[in-house]
N, C-alpha and C positions, 0 to 999 in steps of 0.2 A: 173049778176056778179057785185061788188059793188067793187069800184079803189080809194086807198086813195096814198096821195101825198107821195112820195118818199120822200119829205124832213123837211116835220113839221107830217105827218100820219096822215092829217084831210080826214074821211074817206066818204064815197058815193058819188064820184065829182060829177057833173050833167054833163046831155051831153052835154052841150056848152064847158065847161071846158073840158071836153076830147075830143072834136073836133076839138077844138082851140091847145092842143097840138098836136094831131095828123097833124092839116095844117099846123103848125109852126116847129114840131122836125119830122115830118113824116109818114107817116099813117103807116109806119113797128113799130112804137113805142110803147115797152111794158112798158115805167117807167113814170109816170103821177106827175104833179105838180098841187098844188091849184090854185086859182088864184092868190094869193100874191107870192108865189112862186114862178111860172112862169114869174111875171112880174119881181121880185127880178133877175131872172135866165136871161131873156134876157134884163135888164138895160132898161126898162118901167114904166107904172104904169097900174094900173088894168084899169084903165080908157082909156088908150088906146089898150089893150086888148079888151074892148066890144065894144069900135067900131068896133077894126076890126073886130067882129063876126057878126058885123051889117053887116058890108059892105059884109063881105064870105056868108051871109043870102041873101043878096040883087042880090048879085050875083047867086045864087041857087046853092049852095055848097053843092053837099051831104053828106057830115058831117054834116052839120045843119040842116036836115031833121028832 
């Protein structure tokens, strides 16, 4: 199944990107943001976004399986 962003439509997000919203808006979460989006949406930058999927990685997060 292929998940484009609720709020610009860029479409096939990768699974970090869908991971990263699901640890951050909740694994119940059906409405996906890109990564500029999301970082837009919680007052970030994309940059701190992939660390923290580094660190959810480092950590053995399975979402980032």
């Amino acid at each position: 199944m292929k998940y484009e962003c609720v709020i610009c439509g860029t479409s096939d997000l990768d699974k970090d990107t869908l991971g990263v919203n699901k640890k951050l808006l909740g694994k119940k979460t059906t409405s996906f943001y890109c990564m500029d989006c999301l970082a837009d949406y919680l007052g970030c930058t994309v940059a701190d976004l992939l660390e923290k999927i580094q660190e959810f990685k480092d950590e053995g997060c399975t979402l980032f399986i």
